[in-house]
BARO-297825 format. One record per residue: residue number from 1; residue in one letter; x, y, z of N, C-alpha, C, O, CB in turn. Coordinates in steps of 0.001 Angstrom, whole numbers. Glycine has a CB too. Layout:
% residues N
(atom NUM 'A' (X Y Z) (X Y Z) (X Y Z) (X Y Z) (X Y Z))
...
***
This chain:
% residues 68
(atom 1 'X' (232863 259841 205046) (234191 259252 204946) (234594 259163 203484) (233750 258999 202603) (234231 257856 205610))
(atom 2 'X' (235849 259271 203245) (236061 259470 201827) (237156 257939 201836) (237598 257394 202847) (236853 261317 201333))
(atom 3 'X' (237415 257460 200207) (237551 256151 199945) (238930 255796 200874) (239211 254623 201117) (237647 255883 198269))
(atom 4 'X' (239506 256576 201218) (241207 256500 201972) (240520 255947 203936) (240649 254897 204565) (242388 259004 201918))
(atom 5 'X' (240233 256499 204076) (239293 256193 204879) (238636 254806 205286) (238979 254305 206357) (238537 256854 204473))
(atom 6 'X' (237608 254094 204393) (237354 253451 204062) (238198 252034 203559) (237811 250877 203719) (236838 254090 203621))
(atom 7 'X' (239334 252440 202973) (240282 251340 202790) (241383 251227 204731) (241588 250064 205077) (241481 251967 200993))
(atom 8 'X' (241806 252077 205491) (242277 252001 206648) (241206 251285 207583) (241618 250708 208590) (242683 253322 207043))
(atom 9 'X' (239977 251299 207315) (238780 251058 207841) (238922 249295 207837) (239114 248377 208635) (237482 251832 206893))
(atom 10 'X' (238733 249475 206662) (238367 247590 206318) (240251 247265 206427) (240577 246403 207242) (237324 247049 203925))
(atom 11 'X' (240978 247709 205907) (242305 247227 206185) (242727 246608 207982) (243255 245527 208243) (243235 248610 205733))
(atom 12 'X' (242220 247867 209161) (242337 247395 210606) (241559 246522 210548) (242073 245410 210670) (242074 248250 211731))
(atom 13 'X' (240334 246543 210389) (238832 245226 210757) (239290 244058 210130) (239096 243129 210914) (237000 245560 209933))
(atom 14 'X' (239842 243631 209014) (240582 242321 208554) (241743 241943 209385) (242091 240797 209668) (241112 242452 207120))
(atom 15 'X' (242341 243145 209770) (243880 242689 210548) (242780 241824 211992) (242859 240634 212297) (245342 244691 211277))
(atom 16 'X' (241942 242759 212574) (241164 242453 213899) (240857 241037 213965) (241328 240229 214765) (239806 243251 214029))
(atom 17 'X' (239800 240768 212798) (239785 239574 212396) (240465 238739 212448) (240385 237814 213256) (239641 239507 211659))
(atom 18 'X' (241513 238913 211363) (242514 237517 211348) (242894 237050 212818) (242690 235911 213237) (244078 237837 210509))
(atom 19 'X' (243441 238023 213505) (244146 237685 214791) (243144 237452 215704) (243620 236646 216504) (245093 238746 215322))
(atom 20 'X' (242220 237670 215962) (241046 237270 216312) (240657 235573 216074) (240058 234915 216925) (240187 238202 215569))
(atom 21 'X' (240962 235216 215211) (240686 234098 214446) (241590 233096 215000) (241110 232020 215354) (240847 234319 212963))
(atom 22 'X' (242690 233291 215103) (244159 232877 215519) (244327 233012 217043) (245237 232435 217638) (245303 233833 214776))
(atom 23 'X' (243413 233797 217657) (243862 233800 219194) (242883 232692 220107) (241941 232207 219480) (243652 235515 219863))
(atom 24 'X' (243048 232286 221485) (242493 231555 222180) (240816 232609 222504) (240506 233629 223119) (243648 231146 223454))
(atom 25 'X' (240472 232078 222070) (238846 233314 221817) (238252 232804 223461) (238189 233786 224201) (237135 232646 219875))
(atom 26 'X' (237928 231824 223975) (237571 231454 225201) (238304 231842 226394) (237820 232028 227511) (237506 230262 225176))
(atom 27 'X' (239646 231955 226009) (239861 232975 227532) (240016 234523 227474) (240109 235322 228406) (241309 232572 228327))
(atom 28 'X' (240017 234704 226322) (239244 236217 226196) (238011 236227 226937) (237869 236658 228082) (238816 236647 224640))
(atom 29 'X' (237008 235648 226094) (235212 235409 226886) (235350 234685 227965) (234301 234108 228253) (233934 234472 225976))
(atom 30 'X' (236214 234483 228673) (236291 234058 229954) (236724 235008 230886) (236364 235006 232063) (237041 233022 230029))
(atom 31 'X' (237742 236090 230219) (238246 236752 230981) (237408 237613 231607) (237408 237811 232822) (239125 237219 230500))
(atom 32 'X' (236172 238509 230238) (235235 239258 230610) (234175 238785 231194) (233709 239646 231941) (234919 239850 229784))
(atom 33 'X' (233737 238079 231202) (232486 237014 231601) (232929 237179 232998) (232107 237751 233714) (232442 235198 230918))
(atom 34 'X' (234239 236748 233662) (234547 236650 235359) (235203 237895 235555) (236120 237938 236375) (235610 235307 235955))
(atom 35 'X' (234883 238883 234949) (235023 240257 235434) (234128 241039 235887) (233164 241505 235279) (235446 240905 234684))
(atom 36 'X' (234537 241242 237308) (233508 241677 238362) (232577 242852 237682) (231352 242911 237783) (234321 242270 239797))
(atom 37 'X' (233476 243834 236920) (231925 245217 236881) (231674 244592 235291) (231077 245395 234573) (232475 247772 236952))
(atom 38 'X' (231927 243678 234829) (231622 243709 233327) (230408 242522 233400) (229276 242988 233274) (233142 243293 232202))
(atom 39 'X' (230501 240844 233611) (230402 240190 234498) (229278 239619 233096) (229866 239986 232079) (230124 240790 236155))
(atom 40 'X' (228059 238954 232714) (227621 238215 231377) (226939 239602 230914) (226304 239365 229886) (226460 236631 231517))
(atom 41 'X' (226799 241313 231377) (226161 242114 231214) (226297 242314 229572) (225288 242374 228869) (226471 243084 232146))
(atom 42 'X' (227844 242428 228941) (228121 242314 228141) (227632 241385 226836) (227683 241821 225686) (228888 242313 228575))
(atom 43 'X' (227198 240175 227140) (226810 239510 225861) (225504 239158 225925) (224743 239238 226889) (227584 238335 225527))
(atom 44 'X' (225225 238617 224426) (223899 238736 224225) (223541 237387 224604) (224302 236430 224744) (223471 239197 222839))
(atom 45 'X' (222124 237438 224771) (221671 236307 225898) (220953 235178 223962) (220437 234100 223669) (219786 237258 227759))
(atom 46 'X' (221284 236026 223505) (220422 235151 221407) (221558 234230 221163) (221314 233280 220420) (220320 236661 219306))
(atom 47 'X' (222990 234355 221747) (223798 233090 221357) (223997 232383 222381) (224359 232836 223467) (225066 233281 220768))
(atom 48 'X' (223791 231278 222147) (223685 229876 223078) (224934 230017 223624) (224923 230342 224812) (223471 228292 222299))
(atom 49 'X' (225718 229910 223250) (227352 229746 223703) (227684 230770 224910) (228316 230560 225946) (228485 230160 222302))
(atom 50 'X' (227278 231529 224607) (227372 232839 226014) (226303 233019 227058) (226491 233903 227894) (227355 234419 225422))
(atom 51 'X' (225190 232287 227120) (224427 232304 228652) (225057 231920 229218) (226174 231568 228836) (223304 231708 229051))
(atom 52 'X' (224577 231796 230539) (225444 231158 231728) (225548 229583 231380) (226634 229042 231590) (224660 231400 233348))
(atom 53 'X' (224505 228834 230872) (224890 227474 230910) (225937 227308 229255) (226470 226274 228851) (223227 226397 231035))
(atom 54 'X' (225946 227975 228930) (226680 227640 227416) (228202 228067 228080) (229051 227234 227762) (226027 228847 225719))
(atom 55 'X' (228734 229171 228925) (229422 229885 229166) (230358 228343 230644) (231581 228220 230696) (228475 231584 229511))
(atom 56 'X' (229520 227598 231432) (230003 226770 232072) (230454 225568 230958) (231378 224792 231201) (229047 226467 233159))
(atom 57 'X' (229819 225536 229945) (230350 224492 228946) (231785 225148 228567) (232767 224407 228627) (229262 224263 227507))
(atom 58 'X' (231950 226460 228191) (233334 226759 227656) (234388 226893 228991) (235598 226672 229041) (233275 228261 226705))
(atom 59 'X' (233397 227366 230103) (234651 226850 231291) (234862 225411 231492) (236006 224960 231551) (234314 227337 232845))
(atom 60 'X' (233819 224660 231601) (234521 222980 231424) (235593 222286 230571) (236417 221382 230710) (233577 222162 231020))
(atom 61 'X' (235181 223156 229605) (236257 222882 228444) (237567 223065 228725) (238493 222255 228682) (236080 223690 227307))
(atom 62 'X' (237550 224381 229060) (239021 225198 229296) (239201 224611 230311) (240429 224580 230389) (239195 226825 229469))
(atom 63 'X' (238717 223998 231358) (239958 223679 232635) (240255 222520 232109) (241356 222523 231557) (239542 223523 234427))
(atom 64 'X' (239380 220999 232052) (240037 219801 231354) (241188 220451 230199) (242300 219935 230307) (238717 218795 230529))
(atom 65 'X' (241085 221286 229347) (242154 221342 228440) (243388 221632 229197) (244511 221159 229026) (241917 222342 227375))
(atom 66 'X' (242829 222804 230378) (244248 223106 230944) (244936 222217 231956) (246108 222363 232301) (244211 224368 231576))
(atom 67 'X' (244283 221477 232311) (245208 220486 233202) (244805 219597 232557) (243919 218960 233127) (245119 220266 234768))
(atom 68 'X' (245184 219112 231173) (245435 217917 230415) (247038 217897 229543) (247359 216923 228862) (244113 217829 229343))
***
């Protein structure tokens, strides 16, 4: 890859980021998590937050938030 490249590179991955940063990140990982062919296959079982019992903590969360 040559430096032009490299600057479009890190230029998208910061945009990804920011908005990333700024969006509701739990019903994203909620969305895929209760998606039938995708389903916890997807994440890694090394962060607490995404097993199944870390993953019922961020659904507990999200429904009290949503009917509050």
């Amino acid at each position: 890859m040559d430096d032009a490249d490299h600057d479009v590179k890190d230029g998208i991955k910061a945009s990804l980021e920011k908005r990333w940063a700024k969006a509701d990140q739990d019903a994203f990982i909620l969305a895929v998590f209760f998606n039938p062919y995708i389903r916890a296959d997807l994440f890694s079982r090394k962060i607490i937050q995404l097993t199944p019992a870390g993953t019922y903590g961020i659904v507990k969360a999200y429904v009290q938030e949503s009917i509050s």
